[in-house]
C-alpha positions, 0 to 999 in steps of 0.5 A: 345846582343840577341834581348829580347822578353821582358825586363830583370828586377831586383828590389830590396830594400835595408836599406839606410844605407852605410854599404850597398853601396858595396852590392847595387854594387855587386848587379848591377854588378853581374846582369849586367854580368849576362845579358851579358852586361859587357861593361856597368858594369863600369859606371853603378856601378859607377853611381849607388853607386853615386844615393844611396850614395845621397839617403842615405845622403840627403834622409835618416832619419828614421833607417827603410828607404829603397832605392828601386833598380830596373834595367830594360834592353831592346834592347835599353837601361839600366835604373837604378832608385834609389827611396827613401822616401824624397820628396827633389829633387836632384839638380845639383852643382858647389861645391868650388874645395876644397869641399869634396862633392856636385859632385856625380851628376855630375859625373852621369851626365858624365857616363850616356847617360840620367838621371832625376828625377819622382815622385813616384809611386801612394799612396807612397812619395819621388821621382825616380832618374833614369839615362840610357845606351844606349845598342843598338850596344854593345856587 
């Protein structure tokens, strides 16, 4: 990757309904190739579609809710977060083996370098859940 003079960014904000969950992937994908950082398109996508998936499930209440995507990329790093407008916090659980949800955050937590959760941004409600890649010696 060619040292950036400032980072790449793509925000985006997107009905939380999941009908919408294949266009939130094509999204990250198609940015991500775009910023010639297809080594990272696999575990991004899949652990983007786990964080709205969640924003949608847990967060979502109101027809009119929105799920704000942002994607910011340094020389160091990919950082995705995915806010929504519940206060709830995510947390990490062991579900039964035969469960049929309860593992989205752990399979994140498998994928991505780092992740955690922020408050949002000054005058608004909910919370940020955002994880990164590292991008320092790929490509």
């Amino acid at each position: 990757m060619i040292p950036l003079s400032r980072p790449l960014l793509f925000q985006t904000a997107v009905p939380a309904h999941p009908s919408h969950a294949s266009g939130v992937r094509r999204m990250v994908t198609a940015h991500l190739n775009l910023w010639r950082l297809s080594e990272l398109v696999d575990n991004a996508v899949l652990a983007t579609a786990e964080l709205f998936a969640n924003a949608v499930r847990h967060a979502s209440s109101n027809p009119r809710d929105v799920v704000t995507l942002t994607l910011e990329c340094t020389d160091r790093e990919l950082r995705v977060t995915v806010a929504d407008s519940s206060p709830l916090q995510p947390r990490l659980r062991t579900p039964d083996a035969a469960a049929e949800s309860g593992r989205g955050l752990s399979i994140v937590a498998a994928l991505v370098d780092d992740w955690g959760t922020v408050p949002p941004d000054p005058g608004t409600t909910g919370k940020k859940v955002w994880f990164t890649l590292c991008v320092e010696g790929r490509g």
